[in-house]
Structures are given as C-alpha cells and as structure tokens.
C-alpha positions as CSV (number, residue, x, y, z in Angstrom):
1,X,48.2,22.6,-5.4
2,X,45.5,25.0,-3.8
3,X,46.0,26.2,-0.5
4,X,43.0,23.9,0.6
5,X,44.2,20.5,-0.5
6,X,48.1,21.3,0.9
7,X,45.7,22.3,4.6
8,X,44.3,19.0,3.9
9,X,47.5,17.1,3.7
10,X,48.3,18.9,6.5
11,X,45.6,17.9,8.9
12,X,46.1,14.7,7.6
13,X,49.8,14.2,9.1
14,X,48.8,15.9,11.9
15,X,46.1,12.8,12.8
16,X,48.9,10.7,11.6
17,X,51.6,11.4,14.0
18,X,48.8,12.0,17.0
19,X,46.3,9.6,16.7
20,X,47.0,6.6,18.9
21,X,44.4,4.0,20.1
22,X,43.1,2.9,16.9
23,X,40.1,3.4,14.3
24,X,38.4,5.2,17.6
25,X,40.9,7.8,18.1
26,X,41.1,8.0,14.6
27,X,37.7,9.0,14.2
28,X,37.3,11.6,17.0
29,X,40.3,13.3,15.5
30,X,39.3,13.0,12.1
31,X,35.7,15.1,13.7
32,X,38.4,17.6,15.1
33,X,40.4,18.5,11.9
34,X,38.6,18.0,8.9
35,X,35.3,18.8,10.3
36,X,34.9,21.1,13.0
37,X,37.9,22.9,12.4
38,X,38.4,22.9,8.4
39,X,35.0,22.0,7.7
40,X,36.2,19.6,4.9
41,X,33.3,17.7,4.7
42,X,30.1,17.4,7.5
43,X,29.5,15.4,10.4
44,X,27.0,13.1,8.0
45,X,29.7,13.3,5.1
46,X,32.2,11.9,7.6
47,X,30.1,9.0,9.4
48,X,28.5,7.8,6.1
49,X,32.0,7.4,4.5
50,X,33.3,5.6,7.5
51,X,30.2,3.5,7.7
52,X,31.2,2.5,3.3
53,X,34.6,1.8,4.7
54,X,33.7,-0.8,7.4
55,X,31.8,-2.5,4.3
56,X,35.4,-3.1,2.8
57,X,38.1,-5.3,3.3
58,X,41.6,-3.5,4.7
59,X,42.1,-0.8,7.3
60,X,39.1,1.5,7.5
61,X,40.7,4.6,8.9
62,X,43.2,4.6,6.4
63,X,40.5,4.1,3.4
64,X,38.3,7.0,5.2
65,X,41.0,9.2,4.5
66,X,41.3,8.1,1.0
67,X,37.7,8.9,0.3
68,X,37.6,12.1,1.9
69,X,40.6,13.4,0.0
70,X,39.1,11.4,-3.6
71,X,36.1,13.1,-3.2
72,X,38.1,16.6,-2.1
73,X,40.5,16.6,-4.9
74,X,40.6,13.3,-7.0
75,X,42.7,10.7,-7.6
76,X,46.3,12.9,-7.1
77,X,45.0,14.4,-3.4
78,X,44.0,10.6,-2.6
79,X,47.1,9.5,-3.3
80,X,48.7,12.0,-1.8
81,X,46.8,11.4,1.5
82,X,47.5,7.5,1.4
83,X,51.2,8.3,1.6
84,X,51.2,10.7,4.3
85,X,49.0,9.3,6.3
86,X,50.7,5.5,6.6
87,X,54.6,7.4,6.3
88,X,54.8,7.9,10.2
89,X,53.9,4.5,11.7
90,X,55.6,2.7,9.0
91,X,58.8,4.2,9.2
92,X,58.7,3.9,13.0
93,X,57.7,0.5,13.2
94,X,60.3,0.1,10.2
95,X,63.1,1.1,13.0
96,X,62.1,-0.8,15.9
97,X,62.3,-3.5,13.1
98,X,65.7,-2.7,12.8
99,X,66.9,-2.2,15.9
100,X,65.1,-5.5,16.8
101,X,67.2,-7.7,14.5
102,X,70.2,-5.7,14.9
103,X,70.0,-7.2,19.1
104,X,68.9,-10.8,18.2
105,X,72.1,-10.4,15.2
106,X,74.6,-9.1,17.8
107,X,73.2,-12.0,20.1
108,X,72.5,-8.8,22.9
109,X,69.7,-10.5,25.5
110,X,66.5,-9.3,25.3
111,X,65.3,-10.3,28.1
112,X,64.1,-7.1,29.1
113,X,60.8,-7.3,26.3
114,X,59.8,-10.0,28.7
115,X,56.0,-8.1,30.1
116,X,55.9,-7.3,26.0
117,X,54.3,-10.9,24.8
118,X,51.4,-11.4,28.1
119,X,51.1,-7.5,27.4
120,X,50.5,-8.1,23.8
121,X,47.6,-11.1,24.3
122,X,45.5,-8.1,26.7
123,X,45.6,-5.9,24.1
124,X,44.6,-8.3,21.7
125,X,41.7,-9.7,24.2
126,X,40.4,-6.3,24.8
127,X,40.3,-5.4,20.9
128,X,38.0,-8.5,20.5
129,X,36.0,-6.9,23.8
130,X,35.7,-3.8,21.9
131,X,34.9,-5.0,18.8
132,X,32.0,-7.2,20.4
133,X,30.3,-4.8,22.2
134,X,30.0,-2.3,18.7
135,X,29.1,-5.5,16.6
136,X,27.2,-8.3,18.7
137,X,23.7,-7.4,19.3
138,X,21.8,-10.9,18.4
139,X,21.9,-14.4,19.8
140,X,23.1,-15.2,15.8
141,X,25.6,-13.0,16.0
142,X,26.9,-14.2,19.5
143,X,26.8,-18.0,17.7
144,X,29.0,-17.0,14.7
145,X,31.7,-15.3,16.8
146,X,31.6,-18.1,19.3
147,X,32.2,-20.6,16.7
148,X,34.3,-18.6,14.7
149,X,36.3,-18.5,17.6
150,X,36.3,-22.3,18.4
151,X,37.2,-23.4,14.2
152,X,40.4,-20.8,14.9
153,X,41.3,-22.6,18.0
154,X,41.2,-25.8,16.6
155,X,42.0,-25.5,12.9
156,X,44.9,-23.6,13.0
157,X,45.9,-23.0,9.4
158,X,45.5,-19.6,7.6
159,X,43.7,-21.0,4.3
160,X,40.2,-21.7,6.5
161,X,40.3,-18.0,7.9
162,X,39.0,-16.4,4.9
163,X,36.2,-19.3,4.7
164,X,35.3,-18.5,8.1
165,X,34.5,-14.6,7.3
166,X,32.4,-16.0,4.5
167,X,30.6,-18.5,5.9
168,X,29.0,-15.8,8.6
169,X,28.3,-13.3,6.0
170,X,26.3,-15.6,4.1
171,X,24.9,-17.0,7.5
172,X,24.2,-13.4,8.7
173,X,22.6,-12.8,4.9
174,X,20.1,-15.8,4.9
175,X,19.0,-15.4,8.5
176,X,18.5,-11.6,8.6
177,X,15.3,-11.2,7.0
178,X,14.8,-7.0,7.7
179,X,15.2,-4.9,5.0
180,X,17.2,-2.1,5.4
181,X,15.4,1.0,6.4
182,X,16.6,2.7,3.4
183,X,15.3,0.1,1.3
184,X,15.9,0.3,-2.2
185,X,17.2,-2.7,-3.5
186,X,18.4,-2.1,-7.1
187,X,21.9,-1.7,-7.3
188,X,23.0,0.7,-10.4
189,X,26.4,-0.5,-11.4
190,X,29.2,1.0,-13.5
191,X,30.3,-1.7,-15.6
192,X,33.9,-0.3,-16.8
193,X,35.1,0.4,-13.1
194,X,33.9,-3.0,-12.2
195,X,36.1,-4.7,-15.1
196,X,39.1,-2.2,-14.2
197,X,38.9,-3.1,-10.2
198,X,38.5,-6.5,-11.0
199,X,41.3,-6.8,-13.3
200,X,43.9,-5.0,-10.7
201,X,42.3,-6.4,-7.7
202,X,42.5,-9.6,-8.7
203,X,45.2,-9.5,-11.5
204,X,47.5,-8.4,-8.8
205,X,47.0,-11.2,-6.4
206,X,47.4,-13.4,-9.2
207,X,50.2,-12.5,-11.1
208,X,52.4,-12.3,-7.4
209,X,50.9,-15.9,-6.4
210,X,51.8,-17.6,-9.9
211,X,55.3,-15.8,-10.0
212,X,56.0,-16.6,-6.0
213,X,54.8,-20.3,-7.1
214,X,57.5,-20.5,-10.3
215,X,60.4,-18.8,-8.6
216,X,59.6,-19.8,-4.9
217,X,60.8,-16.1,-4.1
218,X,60.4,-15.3,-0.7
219,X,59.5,-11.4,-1.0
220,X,57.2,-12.3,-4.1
221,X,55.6,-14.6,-1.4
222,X,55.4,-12.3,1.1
223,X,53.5,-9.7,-1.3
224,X,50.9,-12.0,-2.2
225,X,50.1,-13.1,1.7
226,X,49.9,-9.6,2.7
227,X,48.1,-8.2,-0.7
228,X,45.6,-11.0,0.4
229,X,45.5,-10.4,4.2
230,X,44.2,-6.7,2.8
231,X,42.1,-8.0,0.9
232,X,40.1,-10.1,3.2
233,X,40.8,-8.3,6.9
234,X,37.6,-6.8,7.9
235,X,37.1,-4.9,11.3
236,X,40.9,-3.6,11.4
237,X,44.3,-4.5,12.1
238,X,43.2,-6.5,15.2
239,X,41.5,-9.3,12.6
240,X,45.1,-9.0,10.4
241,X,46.6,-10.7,13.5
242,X,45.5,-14.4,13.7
243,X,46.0,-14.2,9.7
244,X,49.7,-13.4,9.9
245,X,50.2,-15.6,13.0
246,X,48.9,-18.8,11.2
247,X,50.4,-17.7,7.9
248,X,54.2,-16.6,9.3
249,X,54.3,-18.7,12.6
250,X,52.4,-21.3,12.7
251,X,52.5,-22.6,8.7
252,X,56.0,-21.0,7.0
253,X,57.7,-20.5,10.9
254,X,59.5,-17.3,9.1
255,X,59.4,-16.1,12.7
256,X,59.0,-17.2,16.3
257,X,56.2,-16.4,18.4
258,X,57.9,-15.1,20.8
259,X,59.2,-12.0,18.2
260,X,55.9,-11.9,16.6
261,X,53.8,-10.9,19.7
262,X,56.9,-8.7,21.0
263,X,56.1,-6.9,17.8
264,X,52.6,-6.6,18.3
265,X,53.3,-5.2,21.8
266,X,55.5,-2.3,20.3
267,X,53.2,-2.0,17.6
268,X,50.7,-0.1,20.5
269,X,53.2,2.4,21.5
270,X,53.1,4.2,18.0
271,X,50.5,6.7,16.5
272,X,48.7,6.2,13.0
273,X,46.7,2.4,11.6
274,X,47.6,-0.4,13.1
275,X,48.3,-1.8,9.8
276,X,51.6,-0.9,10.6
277,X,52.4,-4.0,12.1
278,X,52.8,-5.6,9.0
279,X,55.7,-3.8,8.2
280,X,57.4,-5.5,11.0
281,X,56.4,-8.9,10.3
282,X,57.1,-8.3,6.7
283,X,61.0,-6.9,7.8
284,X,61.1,-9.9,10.4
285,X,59.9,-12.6,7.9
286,X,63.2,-11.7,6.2
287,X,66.0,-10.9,8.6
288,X,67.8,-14.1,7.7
289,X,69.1,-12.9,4.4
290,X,70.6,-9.8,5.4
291,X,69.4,-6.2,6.8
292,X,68.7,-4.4,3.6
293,X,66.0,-7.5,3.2
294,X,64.5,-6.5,6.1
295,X,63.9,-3.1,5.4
296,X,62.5,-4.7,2.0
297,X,60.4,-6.3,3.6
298,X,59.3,-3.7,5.5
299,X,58.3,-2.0,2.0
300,X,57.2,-5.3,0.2
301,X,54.9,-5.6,3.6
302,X,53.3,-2.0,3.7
303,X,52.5,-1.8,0.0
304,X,50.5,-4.8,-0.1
305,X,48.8,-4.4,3.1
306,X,47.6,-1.4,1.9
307,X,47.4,-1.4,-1.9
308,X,44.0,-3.8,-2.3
309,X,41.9,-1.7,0.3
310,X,43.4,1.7,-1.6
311,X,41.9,0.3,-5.1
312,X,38.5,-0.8,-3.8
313,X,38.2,3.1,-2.4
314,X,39.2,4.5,-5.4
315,X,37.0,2.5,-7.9
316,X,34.1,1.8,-5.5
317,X,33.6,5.2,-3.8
318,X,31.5,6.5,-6.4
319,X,29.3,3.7,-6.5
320,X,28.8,4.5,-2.8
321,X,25.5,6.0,-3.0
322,X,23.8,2.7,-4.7
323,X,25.4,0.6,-2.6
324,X,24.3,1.6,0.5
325,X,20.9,1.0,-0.9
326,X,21.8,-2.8,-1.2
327,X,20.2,-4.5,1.9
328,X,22.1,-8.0,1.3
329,X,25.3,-6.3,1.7
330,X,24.2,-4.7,5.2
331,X,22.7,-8.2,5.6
332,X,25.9,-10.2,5.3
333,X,28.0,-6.9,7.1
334,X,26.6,-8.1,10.5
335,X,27.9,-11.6,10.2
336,X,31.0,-10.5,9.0
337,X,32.1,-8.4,11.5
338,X,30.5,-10.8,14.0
339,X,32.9,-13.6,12.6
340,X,35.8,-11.1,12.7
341,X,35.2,-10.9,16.3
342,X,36.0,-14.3,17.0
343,X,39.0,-14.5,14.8
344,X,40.7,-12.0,17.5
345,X,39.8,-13.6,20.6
346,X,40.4,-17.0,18.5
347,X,44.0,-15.6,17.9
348,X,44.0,-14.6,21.9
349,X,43.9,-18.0,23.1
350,X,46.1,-19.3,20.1
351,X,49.1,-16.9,20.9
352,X,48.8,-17.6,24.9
353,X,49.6,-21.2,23.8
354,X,53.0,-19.9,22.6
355,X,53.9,-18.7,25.7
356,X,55.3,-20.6,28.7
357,X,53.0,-21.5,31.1
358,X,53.7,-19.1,33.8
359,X,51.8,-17.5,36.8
360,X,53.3,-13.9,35.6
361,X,52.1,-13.9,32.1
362,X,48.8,-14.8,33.4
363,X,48.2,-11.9,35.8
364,X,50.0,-9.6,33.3
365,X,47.6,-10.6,30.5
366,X,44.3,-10.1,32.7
367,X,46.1,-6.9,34.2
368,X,46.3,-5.4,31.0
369,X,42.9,-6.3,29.9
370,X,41.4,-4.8,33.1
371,X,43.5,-1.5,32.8
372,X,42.1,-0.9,29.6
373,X,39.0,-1.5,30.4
374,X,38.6,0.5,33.6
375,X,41.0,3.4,33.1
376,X,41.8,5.8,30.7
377,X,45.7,5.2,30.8
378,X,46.7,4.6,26.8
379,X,48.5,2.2,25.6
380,X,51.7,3.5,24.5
381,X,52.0,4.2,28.6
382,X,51.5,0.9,29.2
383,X,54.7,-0.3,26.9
384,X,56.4,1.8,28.4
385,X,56.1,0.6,32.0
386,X,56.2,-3.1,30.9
387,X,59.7,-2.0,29.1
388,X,60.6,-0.1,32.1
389,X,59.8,-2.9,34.5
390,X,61.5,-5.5,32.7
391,X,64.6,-3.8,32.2
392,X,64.5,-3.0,35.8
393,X,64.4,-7.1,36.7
394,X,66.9,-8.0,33.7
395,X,69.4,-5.5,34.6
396,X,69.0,-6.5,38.3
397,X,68.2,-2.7,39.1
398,X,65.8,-3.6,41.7
C-alpha cells in the first residue's frame, strides 16, 4: 500500500484507542489527525461527510471514517479502516465480557459493580440532554421527543421502536414546509448501486430472519436483531440502548437488567464507538451455552451492528452530492433525530424501573448527570471511582 493510506490507517487506530466520550470526541480528534495534521481531507470535506453520516442509520463516527478512507483509497482502504477502527473497543469490551461471565459462572459476588447500574441510567440521561440540546430547536420537535418518550414508557416492546423513528420523520417531513437553502430538489440516482444495496441490505436481514425463524437458532437470531438494530439506530449508540433492552431484557429475557446496565456502565470506561456495547450484549445473550458462545457472540454481535451502516457508506457515498440537494430528506432528518431523543430518555426511565427502589441509586443517578454536566471529569474516571467505591463497601475496607 502507499505510504499515505498505511499513515491513514495509522491515524485511524490512533483515534481508535484515544478517543473516549463519544461521536464528539470523535470528531475533534478526527480535526486533529486527518485534517490539521495529515491534511487528508479539509475542514468542509470532513463536516459535510459527517453531516451525510448523521443522515444514515448506524454509528456515524464509524461510517465517517468509512467515507473518508472510500473516498481516499476505495473500497480495500475502507475496509481496512472499518476493521481497525472497531478492533480496540470490541476486543476490550469482548474481555470484560469474559471476565464478567467467568464471576457470575464461578458464583464469585459482584457486589462490588453495585454504583455501575444508577451510574449507567446518568450516563444515559445526560446522552439524551446532549443530544437534545444539538437537535431540538422547535416546539414540533420538542412534541415528537416528548411523545416518543411517553409511547417508550408505556409500550414497552422493541417491534413499535422502529415505527416510532418513522412516524416523526414523516411528521417532521409534512410540517416543515422550508426548503433547504441549497434547494435543488431533483435527486439523480444510480440505478445499479440502488438494486445492489438493496439486494444486500435487505437480502441480508432476510435471509438471517427466515433461517433464525426455521431453525430457531439462537446466534442466527441474534444476527438478525443486531443487523436490524444497525439498520434503524439513528443519533448513535445511545438510541441502540432502549432497542437492545426491550429486544434482550424485556421480550427474550436472554439477560437480566441488572447485567445489561452493568454493561453499559463499563461500556464508558473504553475508547472507540460506542457500538461496542453490542458485543457485550451479544456475548451475554449467550453465556448459557458455554464460553466459546460468548465470545461468538461477541463476533456474531459486532458484525451485524456494524455491517448494514458499512454497506449504506459504501454504495451511497457517491450519491452524496445529489442527495444533499434533497430537501425532504433534511425535512424528515429533524424529526428523526428529534424522535431518537426521546427513545434515550424513554429508555432512562425504563431501565430505572429495573432497579430497586433505593435512596442511593437515586442520588447516584442525579450525581452523575450533574458531574457531567458541570465538570469536565470523563467518564472512564467516573467508572473508575464507582468501581473503587463499591469495592471499598463490599470488601468492608472502609
């Protein structure tokens, strides 16, 4: 490969393994590397790509990435990039997976992740702050989180999530009337990368959800739920959250609440797209038929996470600059995110519910939000103490 492209793959695992906080941190590194410093692409380059990516389902940083390198080098350098770039965080959150089930097999107490779970619901909380304050900037908007946020709440199943994304794009669509200030409204399409994304975009999801349907195989399952939740997450890993919790919890019970928001917990003390977290849920979802299932489902988990938001780069990215000249899709975009919004503080509330009621969670959950919000200490040092403190009042140390 040139001596560009292997500098490329470099910068890339560099972000990777230092990027923690989410799509922000992302971003701000992704400015460091591969445009002030490398001068990959420019400032505009990088912003307008990001701003295609947040018009797709699955995790934006990650497809970012994928464009810049398609766009660099082709389809090899994408590919390439992909790998690198999702390696780190999966194969950590692949151990702690591990180790996890190895305690709860070995029936060792832990007690100690007690501060993980109330930790876990202010993280989620002040993603769904964050998230608002980008994306919520009419009265509409406000009403289409609000009651996406009241139909998670009450109808808790994961089949009316993906009906609840739709229904405020297409309320955003009809009630947003401004045309976008680049205006143009044909949309010049390639017909023969339309047919070939439809046939393995869809074709995939099918063929996994007829075959887990004959066989009742429980990894074939577990692809198609996570090929779908890529499919249809917008506005990041947050949003993948009340889909898995419904889907894995709530509906099939493959795992306990108390595990899943444990997971989410660690899930914040590792660098790289919060996608990751599937890979735990996927290993979890499995654990009861032996460890080398849960590090397949780690795998069966990550590739399908990832694999329907990696083909709509890949086919779609050239069609880029017609589509941004599309007003309905900005039109519906707002709506979207807007309903996305509520799904996370939706799945807030929901996951609280599994908890015991208990004075400490409470003051833990708003202690977290408000430490986020008011100081700059990251995450991962916040895991940390909460792991810290409760092994402290397990063990009996103080």
């Amino acid at each position: 490969m040139r001596a560009r492209s292997l500098l490329f793959l470099k910068d890339v695992f560099i972000i990777a393994v230092t990027a923690f906080g989410g799509p922000q941190a992302h971003l701000v590194l992704m400015l460091k590397y591969l445009v002030h410093k490398h001068k990959f692409v420019t400032e505009d380059d990088l912003m307008e790509t990001v701003a295609f990516c947040q018009m797709l389902p699955g995790p934006s940083s990650t497809q970012t990435i994928t464009a810049i390198a398609f766009k660099k080098g082709g389809v090899l350098l994408a590919i390439l990039s992909l790998i690198i770039w999702i390696i780190p965080a999966t194969a950590i959150m692949t151990a702690i997976t591990l180790i996890f089930s190895m305690f709860q097999r070995n029936n060792f107490s832990t007690d100690f992740l007690r501060y993980m779970q109330p930790m876990a619901i202010g993280f989620i909380a002040f993603a769904g702050y964050k998230i608002g304050i980008s994306v919520i900037k009419t009265k509409m908007t406000f009403f289409i989180m609000l009651g996406a946020c009241l139909l998670t709440i009450i109808f808790r199943s994961p089949f009316i999530l993906p009906g609840i994304l739709i229904a405020g794009g297409l309320i955003s669509t009809i009630t947003n009337k401004k045309d976008h200030e680049l205006g143009e409204e044909k949309l010049l399409f390639s017909w023969t990368n339309f047919w070939v994304s439809i046939i393995l975009f869809g074709g995939i999801f099918i063929l996994a959800a007829v075959l887990g349907a004959i066989t009742h195989n429980r990894q074939m399952v577990l692809f198609e739920n996570f090929y779908r939740f890529g499919a249809i997450t917008f506005g990041g890993g947050q949003v993948m959250v009340p889909l898995m919790f419904e889907q894995f919890v709530v509906h099939n019970t493959y795992l306990n609440a108390h595990d899943f928001i444990t997971g989410y917990a660690l899930n914040q003390m590792i660098p790289g797209p919060t996608f990751s977290f599937a890979a735990f849920t996927g290993g979890m979802a499995l654990r009861d038929l032996g460890p080398q299932f849960i590090f397949g489902g780690c795998i069966i988990a990550t590739v399908a996470i990832y694999l329907p938001g990696a083909l709509l780069v890949l086919f779609l990215y050239p069609l880029w600059q017609y589509i941004k000249n599309y007003k309905y899709i900005y039109r519906s975009l707002a709506g979207v995110n807007a309903a996305a919004t509520g799904l996370v503080f939706g799945a807030a509330v929901d996951i609280y519910y599994a908890l015991n009621f208990a004075w400490t969670n409470i003051f833990i959950v708003i202690a977290t939000f408000l430490l986020l919000l008011f100081t700059k200490i990251p995450p991962p040092i916040l895991v940390l103490l909460a792991l810290g403190a409760g092994f402290l009042i397990t063990y009996k140390v103080i």
